[in-house]
MDTraj code that builds the backbone (N, CA, C; nanometers):
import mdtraj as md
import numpy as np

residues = "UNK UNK UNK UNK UNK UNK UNK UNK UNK UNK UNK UNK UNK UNK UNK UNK UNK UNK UNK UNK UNK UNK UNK UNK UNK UNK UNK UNK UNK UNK UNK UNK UNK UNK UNK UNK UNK UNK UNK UNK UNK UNK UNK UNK UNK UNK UNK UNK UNK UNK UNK UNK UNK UNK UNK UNK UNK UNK UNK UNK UNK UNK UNK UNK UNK UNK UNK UNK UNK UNK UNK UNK UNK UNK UNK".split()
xyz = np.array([
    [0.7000, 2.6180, -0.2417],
    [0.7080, 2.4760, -0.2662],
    [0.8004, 2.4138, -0.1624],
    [0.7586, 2.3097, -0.1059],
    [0.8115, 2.2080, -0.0065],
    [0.8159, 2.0785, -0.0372],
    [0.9432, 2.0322, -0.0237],
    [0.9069, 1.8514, -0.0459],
    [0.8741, 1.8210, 0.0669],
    [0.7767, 1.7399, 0.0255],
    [0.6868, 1.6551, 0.1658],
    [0.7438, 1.4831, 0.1036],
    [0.8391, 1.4381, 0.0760],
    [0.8606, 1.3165, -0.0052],
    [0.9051, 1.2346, 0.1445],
    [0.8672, 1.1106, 0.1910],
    [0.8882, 1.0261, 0.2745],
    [1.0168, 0.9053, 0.2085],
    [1.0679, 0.8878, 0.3068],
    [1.1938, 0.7535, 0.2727],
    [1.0711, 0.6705, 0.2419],
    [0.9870, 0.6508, 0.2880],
    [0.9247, 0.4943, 0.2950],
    [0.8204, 0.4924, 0.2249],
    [0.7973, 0.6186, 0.1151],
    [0.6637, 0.6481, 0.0265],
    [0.6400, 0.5632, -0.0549],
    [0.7561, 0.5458, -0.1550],
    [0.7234, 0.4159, -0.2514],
    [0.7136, 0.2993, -0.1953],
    [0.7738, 0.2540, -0.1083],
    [0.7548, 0.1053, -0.0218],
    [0.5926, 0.1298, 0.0335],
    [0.5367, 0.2242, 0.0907],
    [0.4014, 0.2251, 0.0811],
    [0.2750, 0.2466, -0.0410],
    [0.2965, 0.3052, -0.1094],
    [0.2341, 0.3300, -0.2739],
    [0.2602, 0.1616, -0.3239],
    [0.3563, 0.1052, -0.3335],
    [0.3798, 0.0087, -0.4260],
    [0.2518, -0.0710, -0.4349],
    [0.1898, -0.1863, -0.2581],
    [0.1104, -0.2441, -0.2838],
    [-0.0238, -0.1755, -0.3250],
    [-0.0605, -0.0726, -0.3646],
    [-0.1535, 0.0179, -0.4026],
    [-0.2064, 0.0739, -0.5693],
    [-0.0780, 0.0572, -0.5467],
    [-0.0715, 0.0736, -0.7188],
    [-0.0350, -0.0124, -0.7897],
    [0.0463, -0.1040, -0.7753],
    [0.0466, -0.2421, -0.8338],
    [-0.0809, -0.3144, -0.8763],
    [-0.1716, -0.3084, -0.8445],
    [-0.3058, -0.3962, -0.9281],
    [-0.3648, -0.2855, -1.0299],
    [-0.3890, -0.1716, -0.9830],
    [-0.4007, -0.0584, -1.1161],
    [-0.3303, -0.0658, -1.2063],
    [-0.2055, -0.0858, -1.1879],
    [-0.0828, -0.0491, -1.3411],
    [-0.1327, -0.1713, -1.3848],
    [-0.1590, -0.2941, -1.3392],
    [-0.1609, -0.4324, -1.4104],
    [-0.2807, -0.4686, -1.4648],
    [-0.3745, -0.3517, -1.4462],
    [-0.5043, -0.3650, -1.4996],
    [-0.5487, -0.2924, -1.6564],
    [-0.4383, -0.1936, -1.7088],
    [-0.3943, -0.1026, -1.8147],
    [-0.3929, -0.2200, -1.9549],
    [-0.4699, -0.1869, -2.0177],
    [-0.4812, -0.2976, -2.1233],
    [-0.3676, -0.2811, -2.2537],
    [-0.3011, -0.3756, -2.2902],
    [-0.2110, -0.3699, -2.3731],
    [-0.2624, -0.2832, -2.5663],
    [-0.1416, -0.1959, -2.5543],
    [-0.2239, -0.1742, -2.7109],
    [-0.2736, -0.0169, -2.6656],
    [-0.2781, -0.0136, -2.5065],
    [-0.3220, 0.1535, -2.4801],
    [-0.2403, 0.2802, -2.4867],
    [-0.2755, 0.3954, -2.4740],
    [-0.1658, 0.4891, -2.4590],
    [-0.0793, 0.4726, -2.3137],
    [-0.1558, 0.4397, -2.2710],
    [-0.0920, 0.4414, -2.0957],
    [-0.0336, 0.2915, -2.0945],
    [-0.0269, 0.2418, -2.1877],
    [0.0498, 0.0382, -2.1179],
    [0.2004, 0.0612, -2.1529],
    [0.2386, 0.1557, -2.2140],
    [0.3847, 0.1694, -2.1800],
    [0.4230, 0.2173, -2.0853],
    [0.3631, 0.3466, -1.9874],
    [0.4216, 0.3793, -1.9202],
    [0.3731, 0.2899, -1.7748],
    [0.2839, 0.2140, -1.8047],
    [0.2243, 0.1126, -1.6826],
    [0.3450, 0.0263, -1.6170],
    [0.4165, -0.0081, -1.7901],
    [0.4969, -0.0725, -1.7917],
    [0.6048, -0.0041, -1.7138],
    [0.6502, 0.0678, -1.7138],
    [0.7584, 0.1526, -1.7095],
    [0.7874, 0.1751, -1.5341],
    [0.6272, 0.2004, -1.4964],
    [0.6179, 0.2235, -1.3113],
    [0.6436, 0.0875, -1.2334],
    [0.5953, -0.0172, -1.3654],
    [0.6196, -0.1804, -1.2526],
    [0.7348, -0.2164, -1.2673],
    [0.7566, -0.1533, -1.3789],
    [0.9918, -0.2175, -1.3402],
    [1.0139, -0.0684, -1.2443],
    [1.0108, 0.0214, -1.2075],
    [1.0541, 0.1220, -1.1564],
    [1.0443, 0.0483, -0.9927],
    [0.8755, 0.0226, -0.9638],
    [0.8307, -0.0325, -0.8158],
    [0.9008, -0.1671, -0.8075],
    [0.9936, -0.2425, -0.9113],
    [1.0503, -0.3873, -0.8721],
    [1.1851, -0.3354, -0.7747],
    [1.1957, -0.2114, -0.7995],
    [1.3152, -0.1466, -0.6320],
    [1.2482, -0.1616, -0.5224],
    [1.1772, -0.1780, -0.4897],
    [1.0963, -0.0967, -0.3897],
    [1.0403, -0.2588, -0.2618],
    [1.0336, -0.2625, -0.1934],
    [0.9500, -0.3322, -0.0788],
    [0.8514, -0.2708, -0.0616],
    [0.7262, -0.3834, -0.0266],
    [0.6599, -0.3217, 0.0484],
    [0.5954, -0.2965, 0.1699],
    [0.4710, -0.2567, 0.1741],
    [0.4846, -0.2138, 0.3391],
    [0.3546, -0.1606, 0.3549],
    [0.3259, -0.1842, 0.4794],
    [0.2022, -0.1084, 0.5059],
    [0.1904, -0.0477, 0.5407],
    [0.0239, 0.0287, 0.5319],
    [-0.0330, 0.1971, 0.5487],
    [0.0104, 0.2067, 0.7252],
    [0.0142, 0.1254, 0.7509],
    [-0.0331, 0.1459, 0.9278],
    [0.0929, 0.2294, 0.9660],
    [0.1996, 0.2094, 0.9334],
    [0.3233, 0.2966, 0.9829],
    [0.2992, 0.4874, 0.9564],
    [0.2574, 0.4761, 0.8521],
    [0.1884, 0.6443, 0.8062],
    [0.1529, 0.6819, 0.8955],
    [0.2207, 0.7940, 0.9921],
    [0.1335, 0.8893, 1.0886],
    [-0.0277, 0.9491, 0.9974],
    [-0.1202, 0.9735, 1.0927],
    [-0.1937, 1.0233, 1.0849],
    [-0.2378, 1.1540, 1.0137],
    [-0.1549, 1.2279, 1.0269],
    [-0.1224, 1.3495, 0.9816],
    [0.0041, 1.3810, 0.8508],
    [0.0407, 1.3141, 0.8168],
    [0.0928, 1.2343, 0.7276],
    [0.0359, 1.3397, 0.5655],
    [0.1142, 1.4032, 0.4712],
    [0.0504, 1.4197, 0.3815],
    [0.0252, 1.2871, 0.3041],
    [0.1138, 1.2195, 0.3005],
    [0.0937, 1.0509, 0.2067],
    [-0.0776, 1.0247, 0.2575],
    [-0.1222, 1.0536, 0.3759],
    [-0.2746, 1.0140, 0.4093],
    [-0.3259, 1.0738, 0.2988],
    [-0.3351, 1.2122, 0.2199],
    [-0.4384, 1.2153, 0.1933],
    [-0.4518, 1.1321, 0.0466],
    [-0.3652, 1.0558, 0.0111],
    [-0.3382, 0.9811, -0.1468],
    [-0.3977, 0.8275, -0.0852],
    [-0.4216, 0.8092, 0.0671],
    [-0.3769, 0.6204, 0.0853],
    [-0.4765, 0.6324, 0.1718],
    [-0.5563, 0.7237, 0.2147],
    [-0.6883, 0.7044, 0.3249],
    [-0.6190, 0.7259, 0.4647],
    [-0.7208, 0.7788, 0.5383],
    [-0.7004, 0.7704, 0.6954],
    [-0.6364, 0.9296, 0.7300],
    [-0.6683, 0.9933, 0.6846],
    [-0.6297, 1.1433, 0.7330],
    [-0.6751, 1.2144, 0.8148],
    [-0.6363, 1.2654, 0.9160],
    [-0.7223, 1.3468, 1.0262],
    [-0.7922, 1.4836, 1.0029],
    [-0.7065, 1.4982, 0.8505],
    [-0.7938, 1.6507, 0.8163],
    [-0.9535, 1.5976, 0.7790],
    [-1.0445, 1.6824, 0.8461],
    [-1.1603, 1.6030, 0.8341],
    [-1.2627, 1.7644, 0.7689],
    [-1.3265, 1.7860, 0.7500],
    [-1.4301, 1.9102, 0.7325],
    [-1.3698, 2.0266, 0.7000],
    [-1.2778, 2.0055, 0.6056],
    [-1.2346, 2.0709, 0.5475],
    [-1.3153, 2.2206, 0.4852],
    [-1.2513, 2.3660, 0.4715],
    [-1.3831, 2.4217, 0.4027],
    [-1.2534, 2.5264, 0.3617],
    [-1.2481, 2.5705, 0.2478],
    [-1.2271, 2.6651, 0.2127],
    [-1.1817, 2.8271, 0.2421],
    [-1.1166, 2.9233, 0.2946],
    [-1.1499, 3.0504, 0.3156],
    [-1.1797, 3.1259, 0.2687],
    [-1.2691, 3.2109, 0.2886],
    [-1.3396, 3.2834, 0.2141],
    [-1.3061, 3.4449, 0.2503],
    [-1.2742, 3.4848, 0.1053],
    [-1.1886, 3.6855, 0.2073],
    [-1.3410, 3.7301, 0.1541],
])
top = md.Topology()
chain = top.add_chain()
for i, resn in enumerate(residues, 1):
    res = top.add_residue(resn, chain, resSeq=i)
    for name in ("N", "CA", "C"):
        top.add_atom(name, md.element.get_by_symbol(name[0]), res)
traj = md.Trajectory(xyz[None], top)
């Protein structure tokens, strides 16, 4: 196990996930903790994908990754 965690991850996630959490209908199992991630992301700025290197594990959660044809190994 490795942290792959970026300074600037949540400042990129925020505008991403912000219309999902706010789409969680009240009264659900999940609208408390919806609740819970949009006061958490009110720390946070945000920011855009474009700064994300390419190679970037955050790519493969936010699009634009260079790993492309991926396949499996097979022993």
């Amino acid at each position: 196990m490795f942290n792959s965690a970026l300074a600037y991850e949540l400042c990129t996630l925020k505008p991403l996930v912000e219309p999902l959490l706010r789409q969680v209908s009240f009264g659900t199992d999940a609208y408390i903790e919806a609740k819970r991630l949009l006061r958490f992301l009110d720390w946070f700025l945000p920011t855009g994908t474009e700064f994300v290197p390419d190679n970037s594990l955050l790519r493969e959660f936010i699009g634009g990754s260079i790993l492309t044809k991926f396949k499996v190994w097979q022993f």
